[in-house]
N, C-alpha and C positions, 0 to 999 in steps of 0.2 A: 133320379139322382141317388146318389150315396144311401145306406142307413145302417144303422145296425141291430141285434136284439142279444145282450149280455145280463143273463138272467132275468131282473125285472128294469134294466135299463136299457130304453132305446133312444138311438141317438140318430139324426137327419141332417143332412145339409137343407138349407131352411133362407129364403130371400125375405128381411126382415122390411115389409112393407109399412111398419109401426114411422121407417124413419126417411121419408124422403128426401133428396136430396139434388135439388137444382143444376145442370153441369154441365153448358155450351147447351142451354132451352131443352137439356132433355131430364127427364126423370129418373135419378137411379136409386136402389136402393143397397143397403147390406148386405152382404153375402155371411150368412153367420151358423154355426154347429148347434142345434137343440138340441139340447138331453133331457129328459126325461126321468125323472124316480119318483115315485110314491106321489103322482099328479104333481108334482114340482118341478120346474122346469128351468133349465140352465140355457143363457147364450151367451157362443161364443164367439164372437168376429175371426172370419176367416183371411181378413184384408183386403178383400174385394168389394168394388161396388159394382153391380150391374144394372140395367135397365131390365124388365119384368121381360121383353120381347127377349132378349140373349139369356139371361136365365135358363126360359123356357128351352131355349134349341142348345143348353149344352149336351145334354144326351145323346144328340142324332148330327149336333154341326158340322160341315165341312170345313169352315172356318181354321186357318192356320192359330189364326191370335185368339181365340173360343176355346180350338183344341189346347192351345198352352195352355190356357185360363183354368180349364177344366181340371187338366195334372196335376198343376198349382193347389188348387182345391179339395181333390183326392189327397193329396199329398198332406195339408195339414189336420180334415177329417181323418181321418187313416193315422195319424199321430194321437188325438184325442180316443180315437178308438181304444189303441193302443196301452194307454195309457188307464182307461173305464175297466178293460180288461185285467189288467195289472192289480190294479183296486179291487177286485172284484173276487181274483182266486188268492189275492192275501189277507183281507181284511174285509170288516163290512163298508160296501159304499157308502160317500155322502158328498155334495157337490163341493164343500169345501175342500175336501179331499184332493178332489179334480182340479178346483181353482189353485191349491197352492204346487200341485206338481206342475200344473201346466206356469204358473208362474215362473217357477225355479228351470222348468226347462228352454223361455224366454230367452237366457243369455246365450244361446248356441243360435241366436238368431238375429239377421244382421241390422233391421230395422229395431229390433230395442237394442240393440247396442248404441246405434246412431241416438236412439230418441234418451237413450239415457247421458252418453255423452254431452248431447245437445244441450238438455236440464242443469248440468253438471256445469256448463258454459255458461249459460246464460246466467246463475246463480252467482259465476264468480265475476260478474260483471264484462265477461268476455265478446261482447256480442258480436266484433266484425269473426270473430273465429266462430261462433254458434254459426252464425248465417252462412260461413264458409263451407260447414259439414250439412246445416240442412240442404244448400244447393249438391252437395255431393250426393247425400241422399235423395231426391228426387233423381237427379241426372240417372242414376242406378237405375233402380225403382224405375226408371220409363223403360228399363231394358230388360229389369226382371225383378218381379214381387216376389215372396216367400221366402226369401231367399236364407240360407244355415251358413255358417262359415264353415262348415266342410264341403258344400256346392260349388263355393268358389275354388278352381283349382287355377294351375296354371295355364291349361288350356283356355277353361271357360275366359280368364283376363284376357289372352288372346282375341280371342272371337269377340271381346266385351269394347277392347282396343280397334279391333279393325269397325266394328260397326259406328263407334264412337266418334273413329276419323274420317269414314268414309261416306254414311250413312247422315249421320247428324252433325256433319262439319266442323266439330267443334278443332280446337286449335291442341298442338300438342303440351303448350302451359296450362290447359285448363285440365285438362284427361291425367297430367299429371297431379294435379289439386287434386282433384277427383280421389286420385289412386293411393296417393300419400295418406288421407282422411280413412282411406279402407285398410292402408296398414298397420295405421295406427291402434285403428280399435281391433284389427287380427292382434297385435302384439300385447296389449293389452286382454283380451280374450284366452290368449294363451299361459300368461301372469298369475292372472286369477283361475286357473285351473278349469276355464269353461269348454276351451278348445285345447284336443289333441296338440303338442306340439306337431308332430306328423305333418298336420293338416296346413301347414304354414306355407302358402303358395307361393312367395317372392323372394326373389334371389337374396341371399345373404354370403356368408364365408364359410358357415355350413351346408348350405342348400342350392342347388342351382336351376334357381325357379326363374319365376315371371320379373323380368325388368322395367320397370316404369318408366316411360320417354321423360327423358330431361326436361323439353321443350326449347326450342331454338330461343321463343321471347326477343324482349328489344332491348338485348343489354349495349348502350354505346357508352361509350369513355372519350369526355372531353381535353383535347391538350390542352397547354397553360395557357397557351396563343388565343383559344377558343374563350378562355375561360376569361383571358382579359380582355378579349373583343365583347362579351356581355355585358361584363363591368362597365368598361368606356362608352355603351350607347347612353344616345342621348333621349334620354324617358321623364316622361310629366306623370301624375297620377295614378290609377291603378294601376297600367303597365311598367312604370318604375317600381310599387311597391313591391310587385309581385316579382319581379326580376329581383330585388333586393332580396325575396324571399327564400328565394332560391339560393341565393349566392350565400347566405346564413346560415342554410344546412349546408352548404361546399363547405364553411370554412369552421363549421360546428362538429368536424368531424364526419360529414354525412349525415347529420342526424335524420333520423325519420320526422316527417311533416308533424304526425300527429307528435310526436316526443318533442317536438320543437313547440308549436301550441299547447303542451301542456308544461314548459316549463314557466314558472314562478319567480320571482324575485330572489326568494331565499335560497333559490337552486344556482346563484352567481354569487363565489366568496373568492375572496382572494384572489382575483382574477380570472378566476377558474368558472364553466361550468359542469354544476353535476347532477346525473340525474341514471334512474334505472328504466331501460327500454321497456314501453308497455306490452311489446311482444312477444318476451320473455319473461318478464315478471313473475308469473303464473307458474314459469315452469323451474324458472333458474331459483333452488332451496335460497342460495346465499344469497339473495337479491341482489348481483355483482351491480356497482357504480360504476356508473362509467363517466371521467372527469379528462376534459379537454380544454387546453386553456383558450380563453376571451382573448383571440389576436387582434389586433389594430381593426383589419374591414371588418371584424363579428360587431367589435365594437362599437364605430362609428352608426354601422347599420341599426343596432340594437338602438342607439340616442339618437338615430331619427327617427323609425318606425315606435319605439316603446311604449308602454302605459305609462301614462303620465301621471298615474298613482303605482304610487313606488315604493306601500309596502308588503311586506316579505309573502304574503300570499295572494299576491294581487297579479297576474298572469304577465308575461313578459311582451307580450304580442296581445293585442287586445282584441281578443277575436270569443273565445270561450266563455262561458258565465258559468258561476256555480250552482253546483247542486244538478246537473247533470244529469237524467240517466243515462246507464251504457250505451243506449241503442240512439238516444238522443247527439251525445258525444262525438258517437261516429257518423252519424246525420251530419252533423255540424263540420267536421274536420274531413269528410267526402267532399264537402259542398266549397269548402274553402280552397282544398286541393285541385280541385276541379277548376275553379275561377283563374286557380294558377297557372295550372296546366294551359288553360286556354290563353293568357296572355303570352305562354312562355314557344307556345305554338307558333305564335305571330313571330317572335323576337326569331327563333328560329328559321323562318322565311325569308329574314331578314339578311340574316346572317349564312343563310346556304347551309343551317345546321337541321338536319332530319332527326324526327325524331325527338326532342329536344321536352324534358319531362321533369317532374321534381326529381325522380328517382336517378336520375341523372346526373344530380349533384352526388348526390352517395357514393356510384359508381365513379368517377371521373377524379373523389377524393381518394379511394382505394389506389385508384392505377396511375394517380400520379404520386402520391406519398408512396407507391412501390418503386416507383420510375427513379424516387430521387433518392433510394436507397435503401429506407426505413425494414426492417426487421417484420417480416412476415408475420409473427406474433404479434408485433406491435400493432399493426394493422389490423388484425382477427381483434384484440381488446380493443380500441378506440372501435370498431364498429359494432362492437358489443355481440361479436358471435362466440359460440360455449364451443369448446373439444373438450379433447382426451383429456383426463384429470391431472396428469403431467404438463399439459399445454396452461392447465388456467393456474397451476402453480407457478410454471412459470412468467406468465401473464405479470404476476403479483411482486415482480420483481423490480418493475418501471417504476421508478418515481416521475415525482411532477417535472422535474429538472431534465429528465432526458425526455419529456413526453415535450417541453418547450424546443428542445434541439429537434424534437424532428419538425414538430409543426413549422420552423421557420424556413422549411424547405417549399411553405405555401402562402407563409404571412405575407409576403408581398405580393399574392397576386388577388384583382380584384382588388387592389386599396383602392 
């Protein structure tokens, strides 16, 4: 394998047997860089874990996925190398030396970008997003370790796209997840002066790089006909709640499930309610509000289904408990939504409606508040999406008063 001898430092590729590691009944260990100075010894994980038998045959393998393995591994030895050397004709060595370059040159690489993002997540209480970028990163990561944001080009996304949809089945809404999470921390990478701008693989109005699939998805739009045929069935216990549940984000604006379980008491004043989407939160500076009025069937729904403690932080929907964690939260509001979905499956059976989902309601309050006229912008604020900085100024122009003229283009359906 690998080694080097730079002055009185030598340095190995080195399988670190100290740390086993159990993995579908077999045994693997670390793939890690030893260095050596003055009988002191440095390791450094190379990202790999192998079993002692493949270890052994990278030298001589025929192996297609060994030989990758091997490159991969040359590839970050041969940067520590690199790097020993550098150290070596400018200054006198010492492993801290090595550990804080090799730290610093960290951000040109794509799995700490991920695992610092991911930290960065989970810290601000973001977990259904953490868990979105750690599945991003694996999904990669099965396709290629080591990886630098200048490896990634716009071909490699090609070849990364075709394997993705053809090889591993995955659907084109998810390959898009996937690829949004990698742009994100390229654009972010390139912010912080860690990557080349150059290096920026995906298409923009500068560049005409790599395009990320849309994904076809299961977007449907309910008419008003549809929407009063849900209303008017006739439902006993869960299957009525959950129907009712639904038809309260239709008439809340769309509201997202989880924004709807976590509204409060004190989040309905003057008819109104208001609250900031937990989707955005994080990202939107002005924490914009978003306030849609308490129409007639929001209402009635709310004083049948409601807490019947009723005050100002006492949950509107009594599903939630406090004191939460993040990851507990979304446990919780998955598990709810899911119960929904499932009654909301059957009702749609029912009804010869395919497809038929919370998300459903969101979508079907867009295209018909567009259908009955409503002002484009109006639409983007009541569902709490961000543009151009021209677009949220003028956002900020609606009062409550014409936010009621439009909504009565749907107060009556579903009463």
């Amino acid at each position: 394998m690998d080694n080097f001898l730079i002055g009185n430092i030598t340095g190995s590729v080195y399988l670190d047997t100290r740390r086993p590691k159990l993995i579908d009944n077999k045994i693997f260990y670390p793939v890690k860089a030893r260095v050596t100075h003055n009988r002191s010894r440095l390791y450094v994980a190379l990202g790999f874990d192998l079993t002692e038998s493949d270890f052994n045959k990278l030298h001589s393998t025929k192996s297609s996925e060994l030989i990758k393995t091997k490159k991969l591994i040359t590839a970050s030895f041969e940067r520590i190398k690199s790097i020993v050397e550098e150290i070596h004709k400018t200054e006198e060595y010492s492993h801290d030396k090595l550990r804080n370059k090799l730290k610093k040159g960290r951000k040109s690489y794509l799995d700490a970008a991920f695992d610092n993002r991911i930290a960065e997540l989970t810290a601000n209480g973001q977990a259904g997003t953490a868990a979105s970028y750690i599945t991003a990163k694996k999904f990669i990561e099965k396709y290629q370790r080591g990886l630098r944001f200048v490896d990634i080009t716009p071909q490699w996304l090609t070849k990364f796209e075709a394997w993705a949809l053809n090889k591993e089945g995955v659907n084109e809404t998810s390959l898009s997840i996937y690829l949004r999470a990698l742009r994100a921390l390229f654009n972010d990478a390139i912010r912080g002066g860690d990557v080349p701008k150059g290096a920026y693989p995906f298409y923009s109005k500068d560049t005409d790089g790599y395009r990320i699939p849309t994904g076809t998805g299961t977007k449907i739009a309910l008419t008003v006909e549809q929407i009063n045929a849900i209303a008017k069935l006739e439902l006993t216990g869960s299957p009525e709640r959950c129907r009712d549940m639904f038809l309260l984000s239709f008439h809340l604006g769309g509201i997202n499930f989880k924004d709807m379980l976590l509204l409060k008491w004190k989040n309905i004043k003057n008819g109104e309610v208001h609250f900031i989407r937990e989707k955005t939160k994080h990202t939107n500076r002005t924490g914009k509000t978003i306030v849609v009025p308490l129409t007639e069937p929001a209402r009635r729904i709310v004083e049948r289904w409601g807490n019947a403690d009723r005050s100002p932080d006492a949950y509107v929907i009594p599903h939630l408990t406090d004191g939460l964690t993040p990851e507990k939260l979304r446990d919780s509001v998955k598990s709810y939504t899911k119960q929904v979905n499932k009654q909301l499956k059957k009702i749609g059976e029912t009804l010869s409606i395919n497809g038929l989902s919370t998300y459903v309601a969101r979508h079907s309050f867009a295209t018909i508040l567009k259908n009955s006229g409503a002002p484009i912008a109006f639409i983007g604020e009541t569902l709490g999406h961000t543009s151009t900085k021209t677009t949220e100024n003028y956002l900020k122009s609606f009062e409550s008063e014409q936010k009621r003229k439009h909504f009565e283009a749907i107060s009556n359906i579903g009463g």
